[in-house]
Each structure stands twice: as structure tokens, then as C-alpha cells.
C-alpha positions in Angstrom: -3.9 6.8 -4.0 -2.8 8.6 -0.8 -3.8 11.6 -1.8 -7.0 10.7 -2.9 -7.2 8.4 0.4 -6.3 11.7 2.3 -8.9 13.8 0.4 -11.5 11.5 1.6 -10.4 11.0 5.1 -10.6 15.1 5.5 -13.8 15.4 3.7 -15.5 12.4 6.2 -14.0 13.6 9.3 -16.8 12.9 11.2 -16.9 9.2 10.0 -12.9 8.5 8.8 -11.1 11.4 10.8 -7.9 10.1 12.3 -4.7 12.4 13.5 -2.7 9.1 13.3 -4.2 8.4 9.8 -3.5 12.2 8.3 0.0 12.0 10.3 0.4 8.5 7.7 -0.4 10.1 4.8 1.6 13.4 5.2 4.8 11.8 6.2 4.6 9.7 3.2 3.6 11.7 0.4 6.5 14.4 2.2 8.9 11.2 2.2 7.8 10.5 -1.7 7.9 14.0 -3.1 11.8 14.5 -1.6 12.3 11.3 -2.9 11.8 12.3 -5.7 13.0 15.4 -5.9 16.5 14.2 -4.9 17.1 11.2 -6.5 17.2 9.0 -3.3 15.4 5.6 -2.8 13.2 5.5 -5.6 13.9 1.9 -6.3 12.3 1.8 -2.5 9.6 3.7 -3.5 8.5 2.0 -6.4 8.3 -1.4 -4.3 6.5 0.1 -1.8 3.8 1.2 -4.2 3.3 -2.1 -5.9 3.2 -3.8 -2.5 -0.5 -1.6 -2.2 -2.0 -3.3 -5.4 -4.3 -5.4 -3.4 -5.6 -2.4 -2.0 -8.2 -1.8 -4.4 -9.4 -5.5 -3.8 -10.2 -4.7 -0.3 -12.2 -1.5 -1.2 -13.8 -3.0 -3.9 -14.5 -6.3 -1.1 -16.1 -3.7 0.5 -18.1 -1.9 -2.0 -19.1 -5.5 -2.6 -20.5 -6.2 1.5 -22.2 -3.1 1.4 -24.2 -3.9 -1.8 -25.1 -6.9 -0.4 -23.5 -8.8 -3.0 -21.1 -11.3 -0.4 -22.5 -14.4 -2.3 -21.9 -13.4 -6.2 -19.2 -14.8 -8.6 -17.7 -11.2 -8.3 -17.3 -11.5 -4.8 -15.6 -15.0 -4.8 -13.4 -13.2 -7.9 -12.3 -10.6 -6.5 -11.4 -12.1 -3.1 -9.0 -14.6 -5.4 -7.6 -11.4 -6.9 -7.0 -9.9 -3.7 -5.2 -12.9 -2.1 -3.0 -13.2 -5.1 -2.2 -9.6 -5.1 -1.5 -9.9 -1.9 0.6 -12.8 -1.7 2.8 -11.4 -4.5 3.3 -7.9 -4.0 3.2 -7.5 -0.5 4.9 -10.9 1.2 6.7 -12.0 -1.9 8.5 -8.7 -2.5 8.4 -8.0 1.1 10.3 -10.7 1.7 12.4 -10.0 -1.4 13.5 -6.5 -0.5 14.2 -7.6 3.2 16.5 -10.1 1.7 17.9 -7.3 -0.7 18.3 -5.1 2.4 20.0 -7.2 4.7 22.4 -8.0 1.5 23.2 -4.3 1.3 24.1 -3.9 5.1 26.5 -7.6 5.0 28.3 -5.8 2.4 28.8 -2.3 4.1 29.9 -4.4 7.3 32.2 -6.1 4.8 33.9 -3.4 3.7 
């Protein structure tokens, strides 16, 4: 998705074109492919991945406002979809790795 994402942002530059945006998307797939490569916070990785599932939904939402098609059953669908997906995988686990991190500092202070 990011690269894809930053794909499209260089190819519309004159409509999407953002330093801060391309500055986003290369320090993260950078931070992903070392990573990666060395075996280090994959588990973090993974979790941050899931947590943009309801990304779609909102570029599907607005495929959808651009067709004109706010008021269809697919609309009202898809918003549900997105609001679940958002609830779970980015507040829920949000909140779940927060807890997980602060865990992992208590017991380095601990030791």
C-alpha cells in the first residue's frame, strides 16, 4: 500500500504532491525493509499494518462521493465496515500495544 500510495502521489504531483507526504512514505518503507532485513520489530510492524485495514474503506468512501452514490446501501455498508475496522485495528490494538509497551519498559525499570 505505501508504495502504491507513493507511486500515485509522484505521478499526481500537481494534484497530491506533498514533501511531508513522500518524506512519510520513504522513512517508513526505509524503517520496514531494515526491519526486515535484521530481524528487529517485526511483531511492531505487523500491528502497524493491520491498524491501516480501514484504509481501503475511506478510499473506497470516496470512490463512493465521487460517484455520487452517498445515499446507496453500499455506501451505508461500507461506512459500517470502516467504523468497525477502525475501531478494532486501529484503537483496539492501539490501545493494546500501548499497554504491551508500557509493560515492556515497567519490566526493564524492574530489573
Amino acid at each position: 500500500y505505501l508504495a502504491y500510495d507513493l507511486a500515485l502521489v509522484l505521478w499526481r504531483w500537481s494534484e497530491l504532491g506533498d514533501l511531508l507526504t513522500i518524506a512519510h512514505h520513504v522513512v517508513v518503507i526505509a524503517a520496514f525493509a531494515l526491519g526486515v532485513t535484521h530481524a528487529f520489530g517485526t511483531w511492531y510492524m505487523a500491528a502497524l499494518l493491520l491498524s491501516e485495514a480501514s484504509t481501503p474503506f475511506v478510499n473506497f468512501r470516496s470512490f463512493l462521493l465521487a460517484s455520487r452514490l452517498e445515499g446507496s446501501r453500499l455506501y451505508v455498508w461500507n461506512g459500517i465496515a470502516l467504523a468497525l475496522a477502525f475501531f478494532l485495528c486501529r484503537i483496539l490494538l492501539g490501545l493494546g500495544f500501548l499497554a504491551h509497551i508500557a509493560w515492556a519498559w515497567l519490566a526493564l525499570a524492574e530489573e
